[in-house]
C-alpha positions as CSV (number, residue, x, y, z in Angstrom):
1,X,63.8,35.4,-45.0
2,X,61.8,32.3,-44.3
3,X,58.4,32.1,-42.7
4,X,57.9,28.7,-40.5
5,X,53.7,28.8,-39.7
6,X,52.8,25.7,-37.4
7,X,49.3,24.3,-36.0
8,X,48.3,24.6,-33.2
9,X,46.5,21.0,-31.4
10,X,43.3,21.1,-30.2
11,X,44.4,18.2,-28.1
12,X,45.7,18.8,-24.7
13,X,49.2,16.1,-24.0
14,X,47.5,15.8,-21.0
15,X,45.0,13.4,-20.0
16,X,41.5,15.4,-18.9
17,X,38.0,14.4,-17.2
18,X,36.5,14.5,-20.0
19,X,38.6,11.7,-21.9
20,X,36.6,8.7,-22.2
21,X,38.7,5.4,-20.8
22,X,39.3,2.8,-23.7
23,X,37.7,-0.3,-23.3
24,X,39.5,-3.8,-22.4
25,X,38.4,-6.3,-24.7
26,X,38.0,-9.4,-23.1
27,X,39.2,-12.5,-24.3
28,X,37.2,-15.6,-25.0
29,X,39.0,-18.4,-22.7
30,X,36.6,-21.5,-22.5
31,X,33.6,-22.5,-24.6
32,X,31.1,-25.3,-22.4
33,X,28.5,-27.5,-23.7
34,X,25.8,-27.4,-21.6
35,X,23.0,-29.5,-22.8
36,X,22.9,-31.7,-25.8
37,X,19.5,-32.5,-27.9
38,X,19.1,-34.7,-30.7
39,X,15.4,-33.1,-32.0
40,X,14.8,-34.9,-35.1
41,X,16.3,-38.0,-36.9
42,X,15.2,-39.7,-39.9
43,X,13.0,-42.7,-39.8
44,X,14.7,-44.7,-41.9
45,X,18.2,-45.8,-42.4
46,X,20.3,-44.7,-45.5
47,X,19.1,-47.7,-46.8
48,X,15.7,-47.5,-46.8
49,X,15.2,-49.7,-43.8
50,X,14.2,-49.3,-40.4
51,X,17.3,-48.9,-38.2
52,X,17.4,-51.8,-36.1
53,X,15.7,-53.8,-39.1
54,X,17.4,-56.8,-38.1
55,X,17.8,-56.7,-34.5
56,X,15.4,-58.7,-33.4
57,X,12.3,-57.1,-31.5
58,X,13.4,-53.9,-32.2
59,X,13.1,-51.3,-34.9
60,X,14.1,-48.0,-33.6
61,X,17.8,-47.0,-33.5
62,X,19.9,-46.6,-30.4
63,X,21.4,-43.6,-30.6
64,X,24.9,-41.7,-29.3
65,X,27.1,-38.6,-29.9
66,X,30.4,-39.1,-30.4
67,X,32.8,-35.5,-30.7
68,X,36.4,-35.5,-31.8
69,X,39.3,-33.3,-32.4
70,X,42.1,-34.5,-34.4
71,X,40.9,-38.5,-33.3
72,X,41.3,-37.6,-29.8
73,X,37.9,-37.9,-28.2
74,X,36.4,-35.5,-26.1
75,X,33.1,-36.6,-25.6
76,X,30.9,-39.8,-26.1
77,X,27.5,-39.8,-24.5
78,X,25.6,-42.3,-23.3
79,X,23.5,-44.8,-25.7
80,X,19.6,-44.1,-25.7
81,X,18.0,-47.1,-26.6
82,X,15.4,-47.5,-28.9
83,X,14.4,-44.0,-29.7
84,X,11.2,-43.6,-30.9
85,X,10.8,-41.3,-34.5
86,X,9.5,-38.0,-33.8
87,X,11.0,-38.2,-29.8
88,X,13.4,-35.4,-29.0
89,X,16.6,-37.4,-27.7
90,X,18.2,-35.7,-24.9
91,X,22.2,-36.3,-23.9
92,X,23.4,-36.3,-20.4
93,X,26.2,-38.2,-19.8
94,X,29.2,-36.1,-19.8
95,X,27.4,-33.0,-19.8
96,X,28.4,-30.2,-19.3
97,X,31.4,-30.3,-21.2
98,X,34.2,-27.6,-21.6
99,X,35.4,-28.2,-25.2
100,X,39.6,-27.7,-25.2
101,X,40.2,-26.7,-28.3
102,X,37.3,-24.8,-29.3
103,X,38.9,-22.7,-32.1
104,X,40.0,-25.7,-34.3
105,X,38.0,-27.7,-36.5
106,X,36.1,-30.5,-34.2
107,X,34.1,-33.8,-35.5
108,X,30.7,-34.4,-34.2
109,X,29.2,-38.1,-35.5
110,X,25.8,-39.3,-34.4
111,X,25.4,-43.1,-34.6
112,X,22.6,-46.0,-34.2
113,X,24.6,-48.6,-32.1
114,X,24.5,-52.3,-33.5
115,X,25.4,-55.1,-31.7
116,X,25.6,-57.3,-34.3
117,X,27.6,-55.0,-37.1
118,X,28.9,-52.2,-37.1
119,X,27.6,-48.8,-35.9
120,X,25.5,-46.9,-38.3
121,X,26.8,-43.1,-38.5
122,X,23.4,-41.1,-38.3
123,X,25.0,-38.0,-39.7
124,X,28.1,-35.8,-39.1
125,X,29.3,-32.2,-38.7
126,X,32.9,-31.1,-39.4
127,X,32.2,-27.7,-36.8
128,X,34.4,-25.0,-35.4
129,X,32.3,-23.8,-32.4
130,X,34.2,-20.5,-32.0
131,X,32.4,-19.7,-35.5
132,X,29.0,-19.5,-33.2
133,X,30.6,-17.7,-31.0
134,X,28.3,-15.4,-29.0
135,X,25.1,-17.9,-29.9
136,X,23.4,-19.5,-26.9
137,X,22.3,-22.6,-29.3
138,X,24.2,-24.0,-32.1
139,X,21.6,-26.0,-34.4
140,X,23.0,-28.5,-36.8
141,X,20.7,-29.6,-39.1
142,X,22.1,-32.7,-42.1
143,X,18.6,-33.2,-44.2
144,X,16.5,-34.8,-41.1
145,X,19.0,-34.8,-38.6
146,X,18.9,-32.0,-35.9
147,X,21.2,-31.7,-33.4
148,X,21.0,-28.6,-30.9
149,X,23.6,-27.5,-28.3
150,X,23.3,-25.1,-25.7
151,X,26.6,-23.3,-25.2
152,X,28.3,-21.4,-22.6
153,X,30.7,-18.8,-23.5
154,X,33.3,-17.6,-20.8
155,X,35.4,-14.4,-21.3
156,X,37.7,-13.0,-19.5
């Protein structure tokens, strides 16, 4: 003779009241730039010398944001002329900006503009902005550098 024993569920197959619904989890579809700050910036050039040393009648650098992805650009801002050290720099042009893709790897460059030579590149940032994600500022700091960007997130 064999003896079959079972369990008996606790669960009901049938959905009660009492059931909590699961929760949808929303997808992240866009990722917007919504302001654009350059706080701090070194004095000097990577040389030593002041950035527009030899412009003449002007010493300070002229400065511009410049963000790639795979050399396609998707944003350049408008040139601020001679900034003046210890000014917050504020972008506008091109602002806000919805940043397709923002789950790959992006390059942000800040430059001095030179008439004369070439641009000087300020600093840069190799950035995937989905790695913030959630963060209503992203700060990048490169030693005296800092850049800050407000960011909107949009799930749905």
């Amino acid at each position: 003779m064999i003896l079959l024993a079972g369990c008996k569920s606790t669960k009901n197959s049938t959905s009660t009241a009492d059931e909590k619904p699961k929760k949808s989890r929303k997808l992240l579809t866009a990722v917007t730039i919504t302001g654009m700050e350059l706080s701090t910036f070194p004095k000097y050039a990577r040389d030593g010398e002041k950035w527009d040393a030899y412009a003449p009648g002007s010493t300070d650098p002229d400065v511009f944001v410049v963000l790639k992805w795979n050399e396609n650009l998707l944003l350049q801002s408008e040139v601020k002329d001679d900034c003046a050290y210890g000014t917050p720099v504020v972008f506008t042009q091109n602002i806000p900006l919805e940043v397709n893709p923002f789950d790959q790897p992006l390059l942000l460059e800040i430059f001095d503009e030179d008439g004369v030579s070439s641009n000087d590149n300020m600093a840069y940032f190799n950035l995937n902005i989905k790695d913030y994600e959630g963060k209503s500022a992203i700060e990048l700091v490169q030693g005296e550098l800092t850049l800050k960007l407000n960011v909107q997130w949009t799930y749905k």
